[in-house]
MDTraj code that builds the backbone (N, CA, C; nanometers):
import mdtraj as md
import numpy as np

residues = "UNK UNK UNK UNK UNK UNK UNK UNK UNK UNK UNK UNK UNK UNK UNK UNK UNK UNK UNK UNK UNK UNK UNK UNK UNK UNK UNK UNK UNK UNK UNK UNK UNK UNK UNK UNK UNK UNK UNK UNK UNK UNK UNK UNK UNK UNK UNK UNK UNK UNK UNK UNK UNK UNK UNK UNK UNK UNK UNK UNK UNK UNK UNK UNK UNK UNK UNK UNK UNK UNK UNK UNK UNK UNK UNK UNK UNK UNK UNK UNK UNK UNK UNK UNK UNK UNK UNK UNK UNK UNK UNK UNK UNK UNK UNK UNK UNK UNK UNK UNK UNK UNK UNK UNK UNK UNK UNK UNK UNK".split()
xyz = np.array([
    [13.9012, -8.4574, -11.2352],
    [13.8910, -8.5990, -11.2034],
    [13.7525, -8.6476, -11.2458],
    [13.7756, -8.7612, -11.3222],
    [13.6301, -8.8519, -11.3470],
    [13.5290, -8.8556, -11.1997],
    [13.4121, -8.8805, -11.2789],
    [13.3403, -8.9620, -11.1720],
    [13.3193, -9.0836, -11.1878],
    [13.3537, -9.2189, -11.1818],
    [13.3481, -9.3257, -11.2662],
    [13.1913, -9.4214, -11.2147],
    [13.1536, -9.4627, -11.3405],
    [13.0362, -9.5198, -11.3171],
    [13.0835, -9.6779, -11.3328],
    [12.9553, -9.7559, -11.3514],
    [12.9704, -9.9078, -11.2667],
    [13.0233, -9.9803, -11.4044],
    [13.0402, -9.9299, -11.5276],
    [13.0916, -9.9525, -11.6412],
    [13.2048, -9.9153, -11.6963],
    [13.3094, -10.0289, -11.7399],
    [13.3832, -9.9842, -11.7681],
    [13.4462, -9.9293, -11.9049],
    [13.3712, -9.9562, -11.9824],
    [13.3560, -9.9075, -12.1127],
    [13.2997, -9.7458, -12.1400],
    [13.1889, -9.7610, -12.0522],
    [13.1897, -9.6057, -12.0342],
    [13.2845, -9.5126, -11.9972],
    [13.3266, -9.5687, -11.8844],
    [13.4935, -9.4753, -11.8494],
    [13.5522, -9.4413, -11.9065],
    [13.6006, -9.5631, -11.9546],
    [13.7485, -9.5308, -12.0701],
    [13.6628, -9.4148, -12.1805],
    [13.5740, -9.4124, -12.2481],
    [13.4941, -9.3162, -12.3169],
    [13.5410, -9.1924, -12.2016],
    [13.5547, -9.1610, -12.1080],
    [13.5940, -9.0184, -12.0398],
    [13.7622, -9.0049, -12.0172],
    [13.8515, -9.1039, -12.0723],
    [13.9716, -9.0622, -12.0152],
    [14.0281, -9.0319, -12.1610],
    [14.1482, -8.9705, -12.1277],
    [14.2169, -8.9240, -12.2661],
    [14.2582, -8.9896, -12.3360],
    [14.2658, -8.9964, -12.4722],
    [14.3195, -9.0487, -12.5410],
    [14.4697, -9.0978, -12.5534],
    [14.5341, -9.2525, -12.5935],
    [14.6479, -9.3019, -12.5729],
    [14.7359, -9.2367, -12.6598],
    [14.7162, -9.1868, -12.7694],
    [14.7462, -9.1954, -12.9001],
    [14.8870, -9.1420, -12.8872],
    [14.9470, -9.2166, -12.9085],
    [15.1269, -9.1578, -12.9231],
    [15.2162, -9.2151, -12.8040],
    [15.1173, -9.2826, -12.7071],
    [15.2245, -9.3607, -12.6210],
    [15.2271, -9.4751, -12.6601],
    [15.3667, -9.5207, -12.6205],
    [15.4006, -9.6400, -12.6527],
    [15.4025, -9.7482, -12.5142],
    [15.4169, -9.6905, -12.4102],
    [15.4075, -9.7525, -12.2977],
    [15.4393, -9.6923, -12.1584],
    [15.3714, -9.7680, -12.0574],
    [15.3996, -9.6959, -11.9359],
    [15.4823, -9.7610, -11.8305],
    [15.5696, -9.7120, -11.7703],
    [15.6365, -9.7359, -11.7029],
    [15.6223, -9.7606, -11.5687],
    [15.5976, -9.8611, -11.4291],
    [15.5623, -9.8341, -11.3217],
    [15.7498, -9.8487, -11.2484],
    [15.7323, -9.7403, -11.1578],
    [15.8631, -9.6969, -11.1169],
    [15.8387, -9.6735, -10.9680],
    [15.9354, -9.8086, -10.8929],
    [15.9433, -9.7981, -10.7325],
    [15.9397, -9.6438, -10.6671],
    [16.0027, -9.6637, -10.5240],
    [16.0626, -9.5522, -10.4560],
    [16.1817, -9.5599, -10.4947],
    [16.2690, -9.6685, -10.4969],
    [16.4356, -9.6853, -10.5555],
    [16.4785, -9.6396, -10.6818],
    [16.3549, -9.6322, -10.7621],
    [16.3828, -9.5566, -10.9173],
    [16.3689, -9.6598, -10.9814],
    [16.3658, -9.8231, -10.9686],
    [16.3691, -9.9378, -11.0563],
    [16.2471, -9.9225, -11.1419],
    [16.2118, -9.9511, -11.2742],
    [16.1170, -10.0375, -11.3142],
    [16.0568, -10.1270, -11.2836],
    [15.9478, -10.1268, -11.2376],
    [15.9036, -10.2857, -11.1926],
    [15.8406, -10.3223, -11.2664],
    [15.7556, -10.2593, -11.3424],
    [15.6556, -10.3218, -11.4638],
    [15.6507, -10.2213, -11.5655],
    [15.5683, -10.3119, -11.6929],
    [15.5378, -10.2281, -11.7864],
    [15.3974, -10.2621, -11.8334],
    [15.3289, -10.1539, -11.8717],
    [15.1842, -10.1769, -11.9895],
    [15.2605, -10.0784, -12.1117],
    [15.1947, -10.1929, -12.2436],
    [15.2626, -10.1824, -12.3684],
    [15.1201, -10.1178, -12.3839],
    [15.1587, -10.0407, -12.5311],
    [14.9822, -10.0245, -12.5935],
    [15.0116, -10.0986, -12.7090],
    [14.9245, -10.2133, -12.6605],
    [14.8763, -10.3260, -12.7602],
    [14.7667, -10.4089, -12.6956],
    [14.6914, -10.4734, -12.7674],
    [14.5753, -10.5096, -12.7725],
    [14.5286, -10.6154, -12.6668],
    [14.4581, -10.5406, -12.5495],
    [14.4337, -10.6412, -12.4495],
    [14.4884, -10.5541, -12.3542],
    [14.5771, -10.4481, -12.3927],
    [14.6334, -10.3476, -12.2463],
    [14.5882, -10.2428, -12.2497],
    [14.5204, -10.2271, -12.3870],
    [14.5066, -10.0425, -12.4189],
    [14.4128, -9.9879, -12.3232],
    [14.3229, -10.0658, -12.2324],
    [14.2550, -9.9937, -12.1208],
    [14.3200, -10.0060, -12.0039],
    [14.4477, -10.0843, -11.9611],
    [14.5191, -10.0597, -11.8657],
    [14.6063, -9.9309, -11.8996],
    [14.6339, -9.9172, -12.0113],
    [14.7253, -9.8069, -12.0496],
    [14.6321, -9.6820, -12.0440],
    [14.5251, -9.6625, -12.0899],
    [14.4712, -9.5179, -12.0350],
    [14.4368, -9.4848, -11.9244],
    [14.4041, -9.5843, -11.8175],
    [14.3886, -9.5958, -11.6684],
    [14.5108, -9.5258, -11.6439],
    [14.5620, -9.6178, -11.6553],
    [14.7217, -9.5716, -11.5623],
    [14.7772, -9.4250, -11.6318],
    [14.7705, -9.3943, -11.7448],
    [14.7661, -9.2796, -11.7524],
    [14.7046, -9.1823, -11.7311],
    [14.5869, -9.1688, -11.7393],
    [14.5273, -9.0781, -11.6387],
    [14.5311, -9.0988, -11.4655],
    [14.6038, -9.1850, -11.4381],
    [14.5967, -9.1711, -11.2924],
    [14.7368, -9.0665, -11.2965],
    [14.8262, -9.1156, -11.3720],
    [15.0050, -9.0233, -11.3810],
    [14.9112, -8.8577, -11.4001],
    [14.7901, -8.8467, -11.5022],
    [14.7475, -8.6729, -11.5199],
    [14.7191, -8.6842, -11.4439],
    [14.6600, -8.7397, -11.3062],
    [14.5600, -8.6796, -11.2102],
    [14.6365, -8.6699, -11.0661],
    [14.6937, -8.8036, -11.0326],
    [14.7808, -8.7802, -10.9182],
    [14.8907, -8.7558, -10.9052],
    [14.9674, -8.7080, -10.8207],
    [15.1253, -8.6684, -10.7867],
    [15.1945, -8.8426, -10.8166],
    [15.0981, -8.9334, -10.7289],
    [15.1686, -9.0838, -10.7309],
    [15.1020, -9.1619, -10.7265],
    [15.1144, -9.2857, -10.7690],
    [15.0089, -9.4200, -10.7533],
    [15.0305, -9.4498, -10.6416],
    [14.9565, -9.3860, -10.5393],
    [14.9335, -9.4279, -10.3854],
    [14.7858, -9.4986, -10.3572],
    [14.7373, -9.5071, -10.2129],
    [14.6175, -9.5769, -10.1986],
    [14.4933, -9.5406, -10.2484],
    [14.5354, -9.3833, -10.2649],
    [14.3837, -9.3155, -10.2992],
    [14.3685, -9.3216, -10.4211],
    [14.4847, -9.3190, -10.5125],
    [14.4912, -9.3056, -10.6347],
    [14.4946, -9.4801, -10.7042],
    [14.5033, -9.5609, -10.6193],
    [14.4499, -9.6940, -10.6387],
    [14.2844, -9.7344, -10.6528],
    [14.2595, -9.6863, -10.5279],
    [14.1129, -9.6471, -10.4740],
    [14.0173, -9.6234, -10.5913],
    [14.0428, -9.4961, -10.6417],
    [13.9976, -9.4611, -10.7541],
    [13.9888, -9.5275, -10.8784],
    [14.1250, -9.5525, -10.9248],
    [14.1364, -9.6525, -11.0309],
    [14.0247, -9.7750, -11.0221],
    [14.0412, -9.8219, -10.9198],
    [13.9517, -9.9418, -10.9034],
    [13.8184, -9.9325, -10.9326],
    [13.7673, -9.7797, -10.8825],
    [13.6217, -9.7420, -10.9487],
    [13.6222, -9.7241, -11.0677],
    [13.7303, -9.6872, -11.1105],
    [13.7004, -9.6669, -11.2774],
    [13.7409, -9.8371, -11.3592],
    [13.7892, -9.9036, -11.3317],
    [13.8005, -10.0138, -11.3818],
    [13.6755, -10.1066, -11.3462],
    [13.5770, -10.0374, -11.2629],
    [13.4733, -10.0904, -11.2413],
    [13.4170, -10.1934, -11.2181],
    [13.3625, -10.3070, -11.3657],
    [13.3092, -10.4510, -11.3248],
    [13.4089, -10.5525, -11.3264],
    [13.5520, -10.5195, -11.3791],
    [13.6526, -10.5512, -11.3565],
    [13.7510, -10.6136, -11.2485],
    [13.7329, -10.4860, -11.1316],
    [13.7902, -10.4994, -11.0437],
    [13.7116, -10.6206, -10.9480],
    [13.5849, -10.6291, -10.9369],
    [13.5374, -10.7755, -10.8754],
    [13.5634, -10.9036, -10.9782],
    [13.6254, -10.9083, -11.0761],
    [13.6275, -11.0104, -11.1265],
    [13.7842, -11.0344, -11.0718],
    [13.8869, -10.9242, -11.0870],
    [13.9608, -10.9432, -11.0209],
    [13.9863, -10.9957, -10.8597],
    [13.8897, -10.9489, -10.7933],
    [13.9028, -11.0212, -10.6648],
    [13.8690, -11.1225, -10.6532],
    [13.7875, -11.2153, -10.7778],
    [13.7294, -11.3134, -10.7954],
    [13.8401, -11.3839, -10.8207],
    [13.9216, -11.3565, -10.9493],
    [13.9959, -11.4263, -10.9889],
    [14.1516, -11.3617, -10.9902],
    [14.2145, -11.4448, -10.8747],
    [14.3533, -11.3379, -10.8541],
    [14.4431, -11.3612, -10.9776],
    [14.5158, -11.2850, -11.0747],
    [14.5921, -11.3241, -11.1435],
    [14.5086, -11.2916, -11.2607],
    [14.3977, -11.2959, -11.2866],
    [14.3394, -11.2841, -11.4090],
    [14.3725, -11.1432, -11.4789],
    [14.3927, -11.0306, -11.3799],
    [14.3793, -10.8828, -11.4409],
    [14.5280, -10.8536, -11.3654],
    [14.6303, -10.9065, -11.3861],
    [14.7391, -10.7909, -11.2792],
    [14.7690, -10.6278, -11.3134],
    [14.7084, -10.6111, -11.3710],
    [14.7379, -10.4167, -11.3690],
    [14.5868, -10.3903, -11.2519],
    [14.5140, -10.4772, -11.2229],
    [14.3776, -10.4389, -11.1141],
    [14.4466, -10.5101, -11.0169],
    [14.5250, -10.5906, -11.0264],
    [14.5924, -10.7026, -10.8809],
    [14.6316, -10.5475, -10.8070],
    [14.7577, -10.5059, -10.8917],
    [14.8092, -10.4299, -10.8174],
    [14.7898, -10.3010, -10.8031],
    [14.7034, -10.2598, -10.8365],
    [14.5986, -10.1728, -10.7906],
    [14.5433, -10.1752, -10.6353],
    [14.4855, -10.3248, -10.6520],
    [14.3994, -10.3890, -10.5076],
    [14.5567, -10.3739, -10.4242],
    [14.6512, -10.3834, -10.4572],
    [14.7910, -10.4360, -10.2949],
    [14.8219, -10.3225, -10.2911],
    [14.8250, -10.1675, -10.3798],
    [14.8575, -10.0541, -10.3489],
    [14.7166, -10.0249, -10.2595],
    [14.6298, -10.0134, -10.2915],
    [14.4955, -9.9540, -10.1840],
    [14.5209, -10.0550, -10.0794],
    [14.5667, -10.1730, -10.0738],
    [14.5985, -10.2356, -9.9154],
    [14.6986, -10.1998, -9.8355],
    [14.8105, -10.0667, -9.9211],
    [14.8908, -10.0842, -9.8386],
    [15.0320, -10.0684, -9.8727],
    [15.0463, -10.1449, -9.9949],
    [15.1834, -10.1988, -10.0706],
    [15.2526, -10.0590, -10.1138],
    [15.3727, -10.0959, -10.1152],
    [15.4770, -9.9405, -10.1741],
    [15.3962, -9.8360, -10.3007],
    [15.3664, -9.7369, -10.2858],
    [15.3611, -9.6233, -10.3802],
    [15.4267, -9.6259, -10.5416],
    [15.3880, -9.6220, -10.6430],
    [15.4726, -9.6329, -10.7572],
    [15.4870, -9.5093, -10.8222],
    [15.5416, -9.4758, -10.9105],
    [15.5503, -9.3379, -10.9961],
    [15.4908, -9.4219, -11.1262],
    [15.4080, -9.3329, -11.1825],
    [15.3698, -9.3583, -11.3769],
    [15.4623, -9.2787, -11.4204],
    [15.5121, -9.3292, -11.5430],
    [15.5950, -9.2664, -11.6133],
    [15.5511, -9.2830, -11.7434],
    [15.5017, -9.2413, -11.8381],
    [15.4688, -9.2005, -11.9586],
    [15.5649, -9.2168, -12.0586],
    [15.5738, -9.2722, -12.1535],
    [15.6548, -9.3083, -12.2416],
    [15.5935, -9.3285, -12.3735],
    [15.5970, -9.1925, -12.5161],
    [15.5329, -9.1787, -12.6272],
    [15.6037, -9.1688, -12.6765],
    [15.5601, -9.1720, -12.8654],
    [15.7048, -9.2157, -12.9415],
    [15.7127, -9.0546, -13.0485],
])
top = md.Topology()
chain = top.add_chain()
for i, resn in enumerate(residues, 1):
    res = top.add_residue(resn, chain, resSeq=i)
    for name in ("N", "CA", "C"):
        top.add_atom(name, md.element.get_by_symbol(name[0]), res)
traj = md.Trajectory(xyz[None], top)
C-alpha cells in the first residue's frame, strides 16, 4: 500500500500502470453496475485510483475510501468544496460516510 502525499500527481507517479484497461466497473452488493470510469482523457486518474484500490482491497468500503481520498489528495477538498465537480471523489466521500460498499471490477481489452 502507498503512502500518499499532499499531491496528487505525485501519487498517481506510485500507482500502476492503466495500460490495457479499458474500464472499470463499480458493482453494488446486488451485482448491478452502478457506474463506470472509461480510460479516456479526464478519467485516466480516476481509473488508476480505483484500480489500485480493486489491487489493494478485498472491497471499496470506508477504509478503502478513506485512503483513496488521501491519495486523490488536493482534489478531494476541492471536492468538498465543490459537490459534483469530481464524482469518482463524491463517492468516495458517501462510501467513507457510510454509503453501501462497492466491488471494482477491472475490465482490459
Amino acid at each position: 500500500m502507498i503512502q500518499p502525499t499532499s499531491d496528487f500527481k505525485a501519487n498517481l507517479a506510485l500507482l500502476p500502470s492503466i495500460d490495457g484497461v479499458v474500464r472499470i466497473d463499480l458493482v453494488n452488493t446486488g451485482g448491478a453496475v452502478v457506474d463506470t470510469i472509461e480510460n479516456k482523457p479526464g478519467k485516466q486518474g480516476s481509473l488508476a485510483v480505483y484500480q489500485y484500490l480493486a489491487q489493494t482491497f478485498a472491497q471499496l468500503d470506508a477504509d478503502a475510501a478513506t485512503h483513496a481520498l488521501a491519495v486523490f489528495a488536493e482534489h478531494t477538498e476541492d471536492a468538498k468544496n465543490r459537490p459534483g465537480a469530481h464524482p469518482n471523489i463524491d463517492r468516495l466521500l458517501e462510501i467513507a460516510g457510510g454509503s453501501e460498499p462497492l466491488s471494482v471490477k477491472i475490465i482490459t481489452a
